[in-house]
DONULO-967880 format. One line per field, with one value per atom (N, C-alpha, C): x, y, z; residue number from 1; residue in three letters. Coordinates in Angstrom, 1 decimal. Layout:
// residues N
xx <- X,...
yy <- Y,...
zz <- Z,...
resi <- NUM,...
resn <- ALA,...
END
This chain:
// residues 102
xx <- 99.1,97.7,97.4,97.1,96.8,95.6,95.3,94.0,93.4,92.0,91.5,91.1,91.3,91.4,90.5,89.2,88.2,88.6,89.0,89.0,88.3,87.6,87.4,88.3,88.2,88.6,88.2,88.0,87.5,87.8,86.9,87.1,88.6,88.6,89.9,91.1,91.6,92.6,91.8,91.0,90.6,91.2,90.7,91.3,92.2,93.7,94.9,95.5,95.2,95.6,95.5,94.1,93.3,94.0,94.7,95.4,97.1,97.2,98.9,99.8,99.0,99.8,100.3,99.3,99.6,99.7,101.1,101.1,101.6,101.2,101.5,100.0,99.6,98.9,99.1,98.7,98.8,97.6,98.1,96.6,96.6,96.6,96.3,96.5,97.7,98.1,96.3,95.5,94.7,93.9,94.7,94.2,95.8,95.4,96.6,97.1,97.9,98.4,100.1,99.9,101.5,101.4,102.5,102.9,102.0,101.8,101.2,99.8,99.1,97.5,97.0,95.8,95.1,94.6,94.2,93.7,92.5,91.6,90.3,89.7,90.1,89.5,88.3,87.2,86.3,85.8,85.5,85.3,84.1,84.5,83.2,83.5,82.3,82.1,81.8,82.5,82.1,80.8,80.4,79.4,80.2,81.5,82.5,83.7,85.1,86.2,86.7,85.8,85.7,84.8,84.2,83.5,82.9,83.7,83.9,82.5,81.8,80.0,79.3,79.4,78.4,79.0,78.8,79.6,78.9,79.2,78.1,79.2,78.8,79.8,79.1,80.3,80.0,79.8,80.3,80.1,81.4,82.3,83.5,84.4,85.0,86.4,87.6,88.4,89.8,90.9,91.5,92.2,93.8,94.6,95.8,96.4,98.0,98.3,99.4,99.8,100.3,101.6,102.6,104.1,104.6,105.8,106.3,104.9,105.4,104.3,105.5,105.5,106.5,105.3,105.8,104.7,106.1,105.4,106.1,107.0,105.9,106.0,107.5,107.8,109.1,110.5,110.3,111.2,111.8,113.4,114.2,114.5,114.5,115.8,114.7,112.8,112.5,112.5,113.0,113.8,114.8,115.6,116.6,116.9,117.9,118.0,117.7,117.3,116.7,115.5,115.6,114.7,113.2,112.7,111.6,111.1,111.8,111.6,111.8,112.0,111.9,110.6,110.3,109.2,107.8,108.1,107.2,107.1,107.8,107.8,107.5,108.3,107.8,106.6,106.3,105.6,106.4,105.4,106.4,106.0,106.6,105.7,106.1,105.4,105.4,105.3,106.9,107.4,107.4,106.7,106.4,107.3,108.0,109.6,108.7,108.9,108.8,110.0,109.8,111.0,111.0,112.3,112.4,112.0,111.6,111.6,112.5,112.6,114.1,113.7
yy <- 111.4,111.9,111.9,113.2,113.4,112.5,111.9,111.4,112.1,111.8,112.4,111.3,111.1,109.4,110.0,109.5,109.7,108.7,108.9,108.0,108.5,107.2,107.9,107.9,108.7,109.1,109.1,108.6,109.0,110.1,110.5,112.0,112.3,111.3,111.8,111.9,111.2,111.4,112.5,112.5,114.2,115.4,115.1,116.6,116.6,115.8,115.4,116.4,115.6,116.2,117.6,118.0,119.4,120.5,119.8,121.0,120.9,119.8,120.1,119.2,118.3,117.4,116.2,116.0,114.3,114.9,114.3,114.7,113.4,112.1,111.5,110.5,109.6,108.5,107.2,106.5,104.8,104.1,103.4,102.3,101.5,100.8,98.9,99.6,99.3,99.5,98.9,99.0,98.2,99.3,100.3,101.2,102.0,102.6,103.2,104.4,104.8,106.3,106.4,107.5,108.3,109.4,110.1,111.3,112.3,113.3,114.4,114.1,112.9,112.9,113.5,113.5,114.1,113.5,113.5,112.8,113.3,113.0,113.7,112.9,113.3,112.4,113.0,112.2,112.3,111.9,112.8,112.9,111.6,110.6,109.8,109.7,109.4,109.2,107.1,107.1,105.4,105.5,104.4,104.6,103.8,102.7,102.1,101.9,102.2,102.3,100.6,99.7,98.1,97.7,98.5,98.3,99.3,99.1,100.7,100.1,99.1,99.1,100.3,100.6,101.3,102.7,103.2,104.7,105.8,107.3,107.7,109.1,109.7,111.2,112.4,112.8,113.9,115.1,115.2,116.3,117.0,116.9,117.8,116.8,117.3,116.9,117.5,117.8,118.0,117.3,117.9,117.7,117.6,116.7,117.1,116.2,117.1,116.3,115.4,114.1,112.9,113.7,113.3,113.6,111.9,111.8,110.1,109.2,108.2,107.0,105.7,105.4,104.1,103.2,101.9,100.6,99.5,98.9,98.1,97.2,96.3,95.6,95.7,96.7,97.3,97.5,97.1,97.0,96.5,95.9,94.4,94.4,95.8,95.3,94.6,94.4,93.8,91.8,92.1,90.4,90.2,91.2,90.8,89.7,89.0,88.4,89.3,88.7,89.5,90.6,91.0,92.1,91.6,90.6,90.0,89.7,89.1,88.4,90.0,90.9,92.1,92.5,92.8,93.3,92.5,91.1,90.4,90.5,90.5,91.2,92.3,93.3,94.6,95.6,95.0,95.8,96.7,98.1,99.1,100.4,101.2,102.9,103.6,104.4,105.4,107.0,107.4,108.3,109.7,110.6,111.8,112.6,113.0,114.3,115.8,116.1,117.7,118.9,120.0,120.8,121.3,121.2,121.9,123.8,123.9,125.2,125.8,126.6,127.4,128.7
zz <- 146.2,146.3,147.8,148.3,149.7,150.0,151.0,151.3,152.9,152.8,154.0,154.8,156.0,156.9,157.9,158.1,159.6,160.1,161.6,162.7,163.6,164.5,166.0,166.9,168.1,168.9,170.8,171.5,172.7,173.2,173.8,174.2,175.3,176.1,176.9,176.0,174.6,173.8,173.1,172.5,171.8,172.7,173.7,174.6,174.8,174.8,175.0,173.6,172.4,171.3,171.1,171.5,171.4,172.1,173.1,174.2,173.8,172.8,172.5,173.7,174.2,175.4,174.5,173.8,172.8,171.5,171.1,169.7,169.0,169.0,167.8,168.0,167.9,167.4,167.2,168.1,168.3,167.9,166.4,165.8,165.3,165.5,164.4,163.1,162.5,160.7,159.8,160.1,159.4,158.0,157.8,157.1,156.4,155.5,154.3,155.1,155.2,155.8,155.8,155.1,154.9,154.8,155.0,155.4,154.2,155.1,153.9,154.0,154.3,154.1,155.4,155.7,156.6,157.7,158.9,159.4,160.1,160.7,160.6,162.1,163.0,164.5,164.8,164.7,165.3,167.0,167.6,168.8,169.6,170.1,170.5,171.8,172.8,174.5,174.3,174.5,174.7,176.7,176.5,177.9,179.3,178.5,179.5,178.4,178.9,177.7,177.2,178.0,177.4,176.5,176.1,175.3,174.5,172.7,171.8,171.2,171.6,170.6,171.4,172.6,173.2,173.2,171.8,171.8,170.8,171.2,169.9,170.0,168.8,168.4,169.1,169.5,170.2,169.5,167.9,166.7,166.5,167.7,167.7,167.0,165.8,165.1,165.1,164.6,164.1,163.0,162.4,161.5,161.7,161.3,161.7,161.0,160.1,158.9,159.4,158.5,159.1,158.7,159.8,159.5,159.1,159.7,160.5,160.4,159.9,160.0,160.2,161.2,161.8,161.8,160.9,160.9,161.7,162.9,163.4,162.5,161.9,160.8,159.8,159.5,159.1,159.5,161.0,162.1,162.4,161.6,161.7,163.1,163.7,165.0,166.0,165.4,166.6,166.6,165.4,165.4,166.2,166.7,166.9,168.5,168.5,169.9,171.3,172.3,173.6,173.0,171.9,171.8,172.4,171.0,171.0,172.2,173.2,174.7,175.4,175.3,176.3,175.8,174.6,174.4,174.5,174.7,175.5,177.1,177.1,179.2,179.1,178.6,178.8,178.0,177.0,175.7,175.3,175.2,174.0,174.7,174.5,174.7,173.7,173.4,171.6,173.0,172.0,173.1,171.9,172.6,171.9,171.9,170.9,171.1,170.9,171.8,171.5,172.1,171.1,171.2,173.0,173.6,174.8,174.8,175.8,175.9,176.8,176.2,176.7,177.4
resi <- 1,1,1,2,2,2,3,3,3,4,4,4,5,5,5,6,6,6,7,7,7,8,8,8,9,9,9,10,10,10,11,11,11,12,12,12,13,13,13,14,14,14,15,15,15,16,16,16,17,17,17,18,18,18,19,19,19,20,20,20,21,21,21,22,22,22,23,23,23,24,24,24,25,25,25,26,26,26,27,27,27,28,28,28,29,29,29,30,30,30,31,31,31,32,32,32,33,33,33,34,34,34,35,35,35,36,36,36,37,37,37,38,38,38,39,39,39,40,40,40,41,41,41,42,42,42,43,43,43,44,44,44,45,45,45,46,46,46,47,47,47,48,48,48,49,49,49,50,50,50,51,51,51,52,52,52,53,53,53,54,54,54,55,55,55,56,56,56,57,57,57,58,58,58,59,59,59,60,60,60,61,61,61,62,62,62,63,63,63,64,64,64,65,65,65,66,66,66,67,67,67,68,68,68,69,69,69,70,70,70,71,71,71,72,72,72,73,73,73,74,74,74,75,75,75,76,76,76,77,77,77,78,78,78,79,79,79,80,80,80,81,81,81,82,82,82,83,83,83,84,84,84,85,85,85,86,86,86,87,87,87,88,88,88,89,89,89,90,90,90,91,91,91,92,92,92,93,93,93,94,94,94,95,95,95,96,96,96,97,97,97,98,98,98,99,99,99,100,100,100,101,101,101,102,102,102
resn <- UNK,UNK,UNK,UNK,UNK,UNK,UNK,UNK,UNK,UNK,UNK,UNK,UNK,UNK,UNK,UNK,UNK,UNK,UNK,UNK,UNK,UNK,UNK,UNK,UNK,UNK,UNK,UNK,UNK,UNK,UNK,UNK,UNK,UNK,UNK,UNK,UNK,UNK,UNK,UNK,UNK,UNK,UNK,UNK,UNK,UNK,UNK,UNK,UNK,UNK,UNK,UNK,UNK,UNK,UNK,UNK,UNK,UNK,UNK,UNK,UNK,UNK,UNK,UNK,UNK,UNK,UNK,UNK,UNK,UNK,UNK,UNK,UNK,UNK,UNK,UNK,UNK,UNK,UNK,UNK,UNK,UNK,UNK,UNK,UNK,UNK,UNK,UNK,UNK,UNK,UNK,UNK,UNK,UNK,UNK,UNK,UNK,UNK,UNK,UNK,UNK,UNK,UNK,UNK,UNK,UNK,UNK,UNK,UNK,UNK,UNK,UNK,UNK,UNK,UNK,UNK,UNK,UNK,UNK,UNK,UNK,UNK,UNK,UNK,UNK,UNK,UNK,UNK,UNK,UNK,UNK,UNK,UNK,UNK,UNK,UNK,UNK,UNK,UNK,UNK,UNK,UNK,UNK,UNK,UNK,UNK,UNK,UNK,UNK,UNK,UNK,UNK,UNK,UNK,UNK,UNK,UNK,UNK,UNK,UNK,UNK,UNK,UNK,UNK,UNK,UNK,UNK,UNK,UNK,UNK,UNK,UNK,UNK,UNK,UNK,UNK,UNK,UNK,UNK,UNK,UNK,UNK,UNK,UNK,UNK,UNK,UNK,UNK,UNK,UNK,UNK,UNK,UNK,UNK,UNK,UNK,UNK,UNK,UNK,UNK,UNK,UNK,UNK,UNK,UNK,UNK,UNK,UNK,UNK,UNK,UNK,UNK,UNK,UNK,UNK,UNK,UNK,UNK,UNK,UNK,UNK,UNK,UNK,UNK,UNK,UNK,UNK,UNK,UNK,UNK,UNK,UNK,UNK,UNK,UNK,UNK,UNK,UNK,UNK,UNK,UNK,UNK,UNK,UNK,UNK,UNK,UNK,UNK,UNK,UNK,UNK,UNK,UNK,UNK,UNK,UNK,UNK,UNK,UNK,UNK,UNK,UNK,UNK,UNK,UNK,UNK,UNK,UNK,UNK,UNK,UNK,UNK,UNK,UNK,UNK,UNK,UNK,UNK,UNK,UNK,UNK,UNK,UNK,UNK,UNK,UNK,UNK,UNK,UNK,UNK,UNK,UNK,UNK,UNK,UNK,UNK,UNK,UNK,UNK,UNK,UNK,UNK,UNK,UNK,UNK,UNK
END
């Protein structure tokens, strides 16, 4: 069963998406989502990006359907030895593939 998922969005990642620069999505698993459902970003201006209480919708949305859904959580190899301790020094970066142009 497809579902329809509103999230917000800040406006500098809305325009990122909107122009085809950012194409995947970084979020706290704290919600249901797999492939085939919908996702529905709602556009907001926060008034400082430390603080998401002081924020309101800008009216502009978008829709865009979920491919890939990688939940960390699922991820044996980040047990593995050295890993854990790199990824505490270094963190992580969610790297976007897109086709080359020829």
């Amino acid at each position: 069963m497809t579902r329809e998922i509103h999230k917000k969005l800040s406006k500098k990642y809305f325009d990122l998406i909107a122009s085809g620069q950012k194409t995947f999505e970084f979020r706290v698993a704290d919600f249901k989502c797999e492939p085939g459902d919908v996702l529905v970003l709602d556009e907001y201006e926060y008034e400082n990006d430390d603080d998401t209480t002081a924020r309101r919708a800008t009216g502009r949305s978008m829709r865009k359907l979920v491919g890939h859904v990688g939940r960390t959580k699922d991820f044996a190899w980040l047990r593995r030895g050295g890993v854990k301790e790199d990824a505490e020094k270094y963190g992580f970066q969610i790297i976007s593939l897109l086709e080359e142009k020829g």
